[in-house]
C-alpha positions in Angstrom: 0.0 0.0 0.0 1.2 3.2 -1.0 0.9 6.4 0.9 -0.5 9.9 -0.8 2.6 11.3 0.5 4.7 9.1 -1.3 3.1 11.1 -4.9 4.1 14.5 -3.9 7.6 13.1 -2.6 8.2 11.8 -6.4 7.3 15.2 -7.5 9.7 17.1 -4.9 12.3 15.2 -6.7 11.1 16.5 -10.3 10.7 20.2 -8.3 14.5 19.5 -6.7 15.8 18.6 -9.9 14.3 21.9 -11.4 15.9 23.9 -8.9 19.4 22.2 -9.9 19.0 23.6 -13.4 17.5 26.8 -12.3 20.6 27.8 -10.2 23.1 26.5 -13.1 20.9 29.2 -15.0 21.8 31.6 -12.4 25.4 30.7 -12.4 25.8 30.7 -15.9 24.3 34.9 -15.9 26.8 35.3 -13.0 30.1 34.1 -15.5 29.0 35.3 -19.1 26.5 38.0 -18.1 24.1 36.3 -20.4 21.0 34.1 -20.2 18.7 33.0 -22.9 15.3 34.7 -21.3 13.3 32.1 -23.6 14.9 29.5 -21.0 14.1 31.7 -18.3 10.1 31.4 -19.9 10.2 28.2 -19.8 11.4 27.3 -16.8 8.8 29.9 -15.0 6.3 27.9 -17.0 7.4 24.7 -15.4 7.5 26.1 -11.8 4.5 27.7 -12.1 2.2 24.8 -14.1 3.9 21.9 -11.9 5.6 23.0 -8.7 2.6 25.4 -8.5 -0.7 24.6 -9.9 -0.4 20.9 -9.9 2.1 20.1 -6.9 0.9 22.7 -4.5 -2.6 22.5 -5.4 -2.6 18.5 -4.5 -1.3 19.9 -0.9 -3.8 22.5 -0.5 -6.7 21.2 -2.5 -6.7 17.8 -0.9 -3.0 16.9 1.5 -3.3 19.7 3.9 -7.4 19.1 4.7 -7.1 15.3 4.9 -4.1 16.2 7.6 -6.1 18.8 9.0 -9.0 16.6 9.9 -6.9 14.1 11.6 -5.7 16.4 13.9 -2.4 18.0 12.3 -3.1 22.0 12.8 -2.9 24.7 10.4 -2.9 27.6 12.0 -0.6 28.6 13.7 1.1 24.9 12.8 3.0 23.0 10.2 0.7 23.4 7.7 -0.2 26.9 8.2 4.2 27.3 7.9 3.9 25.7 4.1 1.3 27.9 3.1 3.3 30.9 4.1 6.0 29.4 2.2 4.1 28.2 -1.2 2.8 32.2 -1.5 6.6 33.1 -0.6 7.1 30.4 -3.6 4.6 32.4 -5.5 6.1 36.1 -5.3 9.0 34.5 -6.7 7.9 32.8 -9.7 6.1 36.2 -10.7 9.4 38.1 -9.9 11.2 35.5 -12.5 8.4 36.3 -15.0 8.7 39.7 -14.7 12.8 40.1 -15.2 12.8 39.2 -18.8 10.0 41.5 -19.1 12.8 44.6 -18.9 16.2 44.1 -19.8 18.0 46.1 -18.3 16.9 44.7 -15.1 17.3 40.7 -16.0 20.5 40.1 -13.9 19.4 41.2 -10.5 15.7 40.6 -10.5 16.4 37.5 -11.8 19.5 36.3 -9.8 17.5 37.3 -6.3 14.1 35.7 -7.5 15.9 32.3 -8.7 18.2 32.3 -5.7 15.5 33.3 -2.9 13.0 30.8 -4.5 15.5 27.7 -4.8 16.6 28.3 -1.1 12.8 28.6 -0.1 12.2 25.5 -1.7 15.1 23.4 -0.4 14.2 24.1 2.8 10.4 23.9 2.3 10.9 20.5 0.6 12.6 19.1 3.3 10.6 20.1 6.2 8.0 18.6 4.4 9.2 15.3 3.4 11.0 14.9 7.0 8.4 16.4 9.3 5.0 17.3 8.1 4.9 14.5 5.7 5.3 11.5 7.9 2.9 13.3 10.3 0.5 12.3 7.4 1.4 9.2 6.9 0.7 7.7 11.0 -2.6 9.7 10.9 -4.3 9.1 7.8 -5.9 6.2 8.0 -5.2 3.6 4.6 -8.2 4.1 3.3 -8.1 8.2 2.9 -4.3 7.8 1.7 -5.8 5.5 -1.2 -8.6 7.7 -1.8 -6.3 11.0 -1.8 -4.2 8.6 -4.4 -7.5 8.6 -6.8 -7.8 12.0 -5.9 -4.6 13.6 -6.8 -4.4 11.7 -10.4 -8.1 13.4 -11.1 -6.8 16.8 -9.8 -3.4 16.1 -12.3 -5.6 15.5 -15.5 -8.4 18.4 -14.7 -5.5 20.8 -14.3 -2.9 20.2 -16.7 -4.2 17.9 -18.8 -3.4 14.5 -21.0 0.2 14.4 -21.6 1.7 18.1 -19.9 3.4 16.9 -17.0 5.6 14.5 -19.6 6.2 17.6 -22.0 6.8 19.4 -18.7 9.6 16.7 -17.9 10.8 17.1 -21.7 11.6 20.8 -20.9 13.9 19.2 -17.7 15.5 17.4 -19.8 16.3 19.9 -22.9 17.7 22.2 -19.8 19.6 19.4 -18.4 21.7 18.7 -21.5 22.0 22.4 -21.9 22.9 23.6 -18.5 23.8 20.9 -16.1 25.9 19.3 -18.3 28.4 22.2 -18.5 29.2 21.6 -15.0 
């Protein structure tokens, strides 16, 4: 049996691996002074369609009120932390958006955004898989974890649809051969 936190832990690893090409993006501004601000696009497209609307919404759409009915608090709590940090998450993304808006202002805006959102993230990432996460798992009972399984592959398809999250993936993968394989 499978827990529902076990879905969104798979998807911090696409998210963490996202974040490894985002600050190779930021590194490779910092040397050459240069970025391709298509590849900034994209990669705003990614955090904001998967880490975002898909991966946060499963957590506060349906995680964070199954936990919050078995006891685990939100205000004021654990969850109520994550939420502060996914809107933190949020302000950042849109700051990304916006520095290839302008550029003259690319570099900074979007050195801070990147680096203040992957740090966020890191952290965020692992309090939840090491604390609030496996407060999940001894609470829920089985039968909530596999309906919250059901529940997050209906939210995946209403929201991004048949076949986004692999073209999504695709996107990793382009930046991975372009960016991470510099190293």
């Amino acid at each position: 049996m499978m827990y529902a936190s076990e879905d969104l832990r798979d998807e911090h690893k696409g998210i963490l691996f996202g974040l490894e090409i985002l600050e190779q993006m930021v590194n490779t501004f910092k040397l050459s002074g240069t970025v391709d601000t298509k590849d900034i696009d994209e990669m705003v497209h990614f955090l904001r369609l998967f880490a975002d609307k898909c991966h946060h919404g499963k957590e506060e759409g349906l995680m964070f009120p199954a936990m919050e009915k078995v006891g685990i608090p939100n205000e004021r709590g654990p969850i109520g932390q994550m939420l502060v940090e996914h809107n933190q998450g949020r302000q950042y993304i849109a700051e990304m958006g916006k520095s290839t808006e302008n550029s003259s202002s690319l570099g900074n805006l979007f050195t801070e955004a990147a680096t203040g959102y992957i740090n966020l993230m890191r952290a965020h990432i692992e309090k939840e898989n090491s604390v609030l996460f496996p407060m999940g798992d001894q609470k829920i009972p089985m039968d909530v974890q596999t309906q919250l399984l059901v529940q997050f592959e209906e939210f995946e398809e209403e929201v991004m649809g048949e076949g986004t999250h692999e073209k999504l993936h695709e996107t990793l993968h382009k930046f991975e051969e372009k960016y991470l394989k510099l190293k």
